[in-house]
C-alpha positions as CSV (number, residue, x, y, z in Angstrom):
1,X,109.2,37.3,-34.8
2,X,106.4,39.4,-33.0
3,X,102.8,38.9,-34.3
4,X,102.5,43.0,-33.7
5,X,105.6,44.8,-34.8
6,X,107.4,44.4,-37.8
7,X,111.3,45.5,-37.0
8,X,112.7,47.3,-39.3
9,X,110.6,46.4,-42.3
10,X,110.3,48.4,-45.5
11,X,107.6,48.4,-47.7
12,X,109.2,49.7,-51.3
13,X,105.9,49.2,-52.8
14,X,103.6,51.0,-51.0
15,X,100.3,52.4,-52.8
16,X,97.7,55.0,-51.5
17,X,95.3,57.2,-52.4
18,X,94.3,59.4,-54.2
19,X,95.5,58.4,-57.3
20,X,94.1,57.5,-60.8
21,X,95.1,53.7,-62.3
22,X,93.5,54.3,-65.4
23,X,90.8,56.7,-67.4
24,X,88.1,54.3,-66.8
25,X,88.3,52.0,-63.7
26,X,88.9,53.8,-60.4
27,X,89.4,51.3,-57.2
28,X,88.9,52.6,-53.8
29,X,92.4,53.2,-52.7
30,X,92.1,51.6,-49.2
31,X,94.6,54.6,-47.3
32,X,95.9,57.8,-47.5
33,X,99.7,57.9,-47.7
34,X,99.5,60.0,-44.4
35,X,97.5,56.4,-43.1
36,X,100.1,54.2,-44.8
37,X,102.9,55.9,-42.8
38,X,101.1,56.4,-39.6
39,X,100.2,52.3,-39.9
40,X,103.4,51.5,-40.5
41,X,105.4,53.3,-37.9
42,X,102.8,51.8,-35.3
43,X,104.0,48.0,-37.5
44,X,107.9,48.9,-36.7
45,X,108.7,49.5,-39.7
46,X,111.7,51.4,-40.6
47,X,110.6,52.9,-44.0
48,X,107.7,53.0,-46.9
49,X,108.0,53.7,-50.4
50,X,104.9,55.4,-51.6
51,X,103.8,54.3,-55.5
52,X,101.6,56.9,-57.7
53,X,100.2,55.9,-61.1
54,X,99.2,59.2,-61.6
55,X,102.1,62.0,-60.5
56,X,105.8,61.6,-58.7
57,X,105.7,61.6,-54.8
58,X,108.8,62.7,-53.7
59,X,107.1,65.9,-52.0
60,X,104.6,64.3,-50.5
61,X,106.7,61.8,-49.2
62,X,109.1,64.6,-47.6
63,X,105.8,66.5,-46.1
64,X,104.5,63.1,-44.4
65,X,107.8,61.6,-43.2
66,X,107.9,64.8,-41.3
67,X,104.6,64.1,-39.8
68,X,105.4,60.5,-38.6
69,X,108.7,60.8,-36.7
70,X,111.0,57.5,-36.4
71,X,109.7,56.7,-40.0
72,X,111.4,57.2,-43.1
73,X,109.0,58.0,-46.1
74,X,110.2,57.8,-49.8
75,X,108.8,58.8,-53.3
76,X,109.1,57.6,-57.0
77,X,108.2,58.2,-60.3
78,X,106.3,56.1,-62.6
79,X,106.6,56.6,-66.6
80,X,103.7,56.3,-67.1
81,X,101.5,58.8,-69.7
82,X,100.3,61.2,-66.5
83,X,104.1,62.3,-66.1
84,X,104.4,61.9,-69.7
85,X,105.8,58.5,-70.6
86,X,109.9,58.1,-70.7
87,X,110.1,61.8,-69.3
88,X,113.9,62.1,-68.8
89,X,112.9,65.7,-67.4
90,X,109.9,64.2,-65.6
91,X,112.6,62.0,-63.8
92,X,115.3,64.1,-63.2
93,X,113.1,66.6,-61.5
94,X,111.4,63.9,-59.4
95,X,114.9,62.6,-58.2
96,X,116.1,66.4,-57.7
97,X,112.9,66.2,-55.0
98,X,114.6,62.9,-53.3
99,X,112.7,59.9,-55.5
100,X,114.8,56.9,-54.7
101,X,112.6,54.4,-57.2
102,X,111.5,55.2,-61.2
103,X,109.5,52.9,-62.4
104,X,109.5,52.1,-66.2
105,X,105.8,52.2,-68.0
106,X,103.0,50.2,-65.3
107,X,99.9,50.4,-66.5
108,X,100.7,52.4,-69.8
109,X,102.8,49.6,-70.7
110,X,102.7,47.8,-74.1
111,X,102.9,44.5,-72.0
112,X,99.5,45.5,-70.1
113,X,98.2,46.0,-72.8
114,X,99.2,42.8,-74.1
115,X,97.6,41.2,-71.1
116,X,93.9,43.0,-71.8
117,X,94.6,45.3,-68.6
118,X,94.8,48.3,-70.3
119,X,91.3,47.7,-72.1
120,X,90.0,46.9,-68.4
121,X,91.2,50.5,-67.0
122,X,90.1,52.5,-69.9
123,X,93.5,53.0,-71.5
124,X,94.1,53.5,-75.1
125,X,96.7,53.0,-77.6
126,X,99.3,49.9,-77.5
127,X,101.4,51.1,-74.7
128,X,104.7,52.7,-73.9
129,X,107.6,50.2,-75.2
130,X,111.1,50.6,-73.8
131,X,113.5,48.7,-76.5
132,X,113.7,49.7,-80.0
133,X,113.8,47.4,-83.0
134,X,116.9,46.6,-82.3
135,X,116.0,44.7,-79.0
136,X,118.3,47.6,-77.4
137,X,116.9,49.9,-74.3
138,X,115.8,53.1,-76.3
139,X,118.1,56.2,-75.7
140,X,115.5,58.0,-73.5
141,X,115.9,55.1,-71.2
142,X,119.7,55.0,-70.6
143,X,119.0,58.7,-70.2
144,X,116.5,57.9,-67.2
145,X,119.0,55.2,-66.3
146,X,122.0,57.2,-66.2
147,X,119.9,59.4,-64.0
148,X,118.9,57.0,-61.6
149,X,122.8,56.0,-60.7
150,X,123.4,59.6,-60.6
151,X,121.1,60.1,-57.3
152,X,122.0,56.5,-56.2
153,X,118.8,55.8,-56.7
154,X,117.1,52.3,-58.0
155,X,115.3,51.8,-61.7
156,X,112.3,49.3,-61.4
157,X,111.1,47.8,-64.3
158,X,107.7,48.3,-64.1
159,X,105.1,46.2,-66.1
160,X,107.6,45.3,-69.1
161,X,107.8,42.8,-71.3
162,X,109.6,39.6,-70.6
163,X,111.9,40.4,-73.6
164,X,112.4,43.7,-72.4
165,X,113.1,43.1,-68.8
166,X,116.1,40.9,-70.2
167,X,117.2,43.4,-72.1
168,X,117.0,46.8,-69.6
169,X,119.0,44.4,-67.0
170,X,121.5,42.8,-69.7
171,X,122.3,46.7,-70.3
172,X,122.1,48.5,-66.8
173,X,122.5,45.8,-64.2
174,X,126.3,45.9,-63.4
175,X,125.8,49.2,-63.8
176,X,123.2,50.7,-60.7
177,X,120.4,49.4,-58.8
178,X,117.5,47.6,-60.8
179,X,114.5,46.1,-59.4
180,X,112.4,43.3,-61.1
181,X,108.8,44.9,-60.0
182,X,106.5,42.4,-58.3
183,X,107.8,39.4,-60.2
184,X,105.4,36.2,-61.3
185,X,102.3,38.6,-60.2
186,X,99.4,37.1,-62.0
187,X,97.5,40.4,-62.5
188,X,99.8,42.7,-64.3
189,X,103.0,42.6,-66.0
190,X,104.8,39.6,-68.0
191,X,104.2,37.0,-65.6
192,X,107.6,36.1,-65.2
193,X,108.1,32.3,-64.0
194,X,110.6,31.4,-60.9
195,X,113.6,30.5,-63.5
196,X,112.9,33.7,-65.4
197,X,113.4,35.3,-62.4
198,X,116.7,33.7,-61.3
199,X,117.8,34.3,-65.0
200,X,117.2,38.1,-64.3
201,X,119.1,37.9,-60.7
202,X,122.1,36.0,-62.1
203,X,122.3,39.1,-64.7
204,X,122.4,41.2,-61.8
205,X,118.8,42.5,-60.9
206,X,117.2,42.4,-57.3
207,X,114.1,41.0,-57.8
208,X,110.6,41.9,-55.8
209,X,108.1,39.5,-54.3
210,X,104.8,41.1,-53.3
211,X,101.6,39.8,-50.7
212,X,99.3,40.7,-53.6
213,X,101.3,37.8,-55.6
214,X,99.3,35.5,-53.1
215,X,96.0,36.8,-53.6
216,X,93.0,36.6,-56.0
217,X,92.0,40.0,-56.9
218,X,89.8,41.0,-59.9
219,X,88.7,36.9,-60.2
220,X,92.3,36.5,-61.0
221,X,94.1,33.5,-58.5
222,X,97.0,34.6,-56.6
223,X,100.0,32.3,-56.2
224,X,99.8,29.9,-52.9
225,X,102.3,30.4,-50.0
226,X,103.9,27.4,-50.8
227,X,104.4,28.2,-54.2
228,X,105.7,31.6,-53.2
229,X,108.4,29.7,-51.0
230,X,109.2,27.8,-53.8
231,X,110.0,30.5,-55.9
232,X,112.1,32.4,-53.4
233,X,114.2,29.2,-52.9
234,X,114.7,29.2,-57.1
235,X,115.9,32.6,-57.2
236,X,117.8,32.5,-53.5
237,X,116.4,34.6,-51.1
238,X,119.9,37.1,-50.9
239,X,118.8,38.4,-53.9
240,X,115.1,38.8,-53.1
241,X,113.1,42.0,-52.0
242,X,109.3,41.3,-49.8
243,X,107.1,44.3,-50.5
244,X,103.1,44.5,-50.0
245,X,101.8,46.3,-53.5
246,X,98.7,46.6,-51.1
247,X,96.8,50.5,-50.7
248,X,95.2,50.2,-54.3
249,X,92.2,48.2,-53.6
250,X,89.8,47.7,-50.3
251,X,89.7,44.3,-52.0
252,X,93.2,43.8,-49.8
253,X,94.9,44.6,-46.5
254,X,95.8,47.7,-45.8
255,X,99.6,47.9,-46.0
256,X,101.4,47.5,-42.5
257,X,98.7,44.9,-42.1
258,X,99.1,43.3,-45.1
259,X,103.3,43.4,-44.6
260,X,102.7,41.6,-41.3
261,X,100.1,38.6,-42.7
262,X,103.3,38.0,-45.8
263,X,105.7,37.4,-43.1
264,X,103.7,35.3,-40.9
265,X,102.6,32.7,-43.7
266,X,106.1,32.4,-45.1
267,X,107.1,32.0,-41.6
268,X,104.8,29.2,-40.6
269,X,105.7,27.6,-44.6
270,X,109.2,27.4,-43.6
271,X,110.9,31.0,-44.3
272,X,113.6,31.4,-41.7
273,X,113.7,34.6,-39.4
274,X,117.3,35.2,-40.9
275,X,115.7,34.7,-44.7
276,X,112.6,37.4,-44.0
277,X,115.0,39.9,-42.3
278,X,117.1,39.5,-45.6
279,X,114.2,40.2,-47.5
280,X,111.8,43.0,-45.8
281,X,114.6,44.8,-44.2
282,X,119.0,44.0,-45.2
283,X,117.8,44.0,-49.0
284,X,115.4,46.9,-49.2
285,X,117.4,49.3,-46.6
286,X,120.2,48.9,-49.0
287,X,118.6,49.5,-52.2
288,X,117.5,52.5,-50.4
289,X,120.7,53.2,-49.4
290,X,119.8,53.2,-45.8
């Protein structure tokens, strides 16, 4: 593996700026998502995913992928409260525009605000819950859902709830494409532990690992490497995704940069060439449905 190019990597978690992450707090976003391509494309890779809080990014994705030839450049949707929570509309024109990810509720969800985030970025209110109170996905979701497999596209699940990550994969998994977003990620979401995790990929989800996962950020200590390994090995890296969740902060690498650093620390901690290629590029390009 070269220590300057990153063949045929994909970053499905990909942030820039400008965007909002809350009403109150406002990182630096540390690139542009014109920067993230350009870096990226320099890195090998073969394609990005840019991530908004604040708006879709389909067409912005479109414009800059035709600005940085040899890379592909996709968009999502997050239902969040900016594009108006569970918008089945929201969604379906988002996908119409070529999203290939729609993330459930992030930082608008009940679970953040469970975890004190939402009080840290200014957001009000409990948060956006996606099962009812009958532990079932609410209709609006197998709306979104039945969306997503429409435009062979992939539902991530966002910053949900343990109970209702079980529940939206347990419903929707042999169904389409579903994502567990950043899993065991100490600063937002549930938290979800390495057998969690291989509970949720026996039921049929994909499930992401991020850089961030191994770094502190807000005084909040990442994951080590070796822990990191250790939880690929649990849930078996065939079923595993390596993305960056970097472009948020200048607290962290840029992106491409950041992509690079990931694979060389699970490299020298054991991670096979065979298993990263799996992860940052066989896994992602077919999610993608490259």
């Amino acid at each position: 593996m070269s220590a300057l190019r990153i063949e045929n990597a994909i970053d499905m978690h990909c942030h820039f700026g400008p965007d909002t992450i809350g009403t109150g707090a406002h990182p630096q976003h540390s690139v542009t998502g014109l920067q993230a391509a350009r870096e990226a494309y320099e890195s090998g890779h073969r394609a990005i995913v840019l991530k908004s809080h604040s708006l879709g990014s389909p067409m912005l994705a479109t414009e800059i992928e035709q600005m940085v030839p040899g890379l592909r450049v996709f968009g999502g949707i997050c239902t969040d409260y900016p594009s108006g929570g569970l918008n089945v509309d929201a969604v379906n024109a988002a996908l119409q525009l070529g999203a290939k990810i729609v993330w459930l509720p992030t930082i608008h969800s009940h679970q953040d605000y469970l975890n004190g985030k939402s009080e840290i970025l200014g957001i009000r209110g409990e948060g956006l819950r996606v099962t009812g109170d009958d532990g079932e996905p609410l209709p609006e979701v197998r709306a979104i859902f039945d969306l997503v497999v429409q435009y062979d596209a992939v539902l991530a699940t966002g910053h949900v709830t343990a109970v209702e990550h079980y529940a939206v994969i347990k419903a929707f998994a042999r169904e389409g494409k579903l994502l567990v977003t950043h899993a065991g990620e100490p600063l937002a979401g549930p938290h979800l532990t390495p057998q969690q995790c291989r509970d949720l990929a026996d039921l049929g989800a994909m499930i992401e690992l991020t850089a961030q996962c191994c770094h502190h950020v807000f005084g909040i200590p990442g994951k080590s490497v070796p822990d990191m390994v250790e939880m690929i090995r649990t849930i078996g890296h065939e079923r595993c995704t390596l993305s960056t969740d970097y472009g948020w902060t200048t607290e962290l690498p840029h992106p491409a940069a950041g992509m690079r650093d990931f694979l060389e620390k699970l490299w020298n901690h054991g991670m096979t060439e065979e298993e990263l290629t799996t992860m940052v590029a066989v896994n992602p390009a077919r999610l993608l449905g490259l």
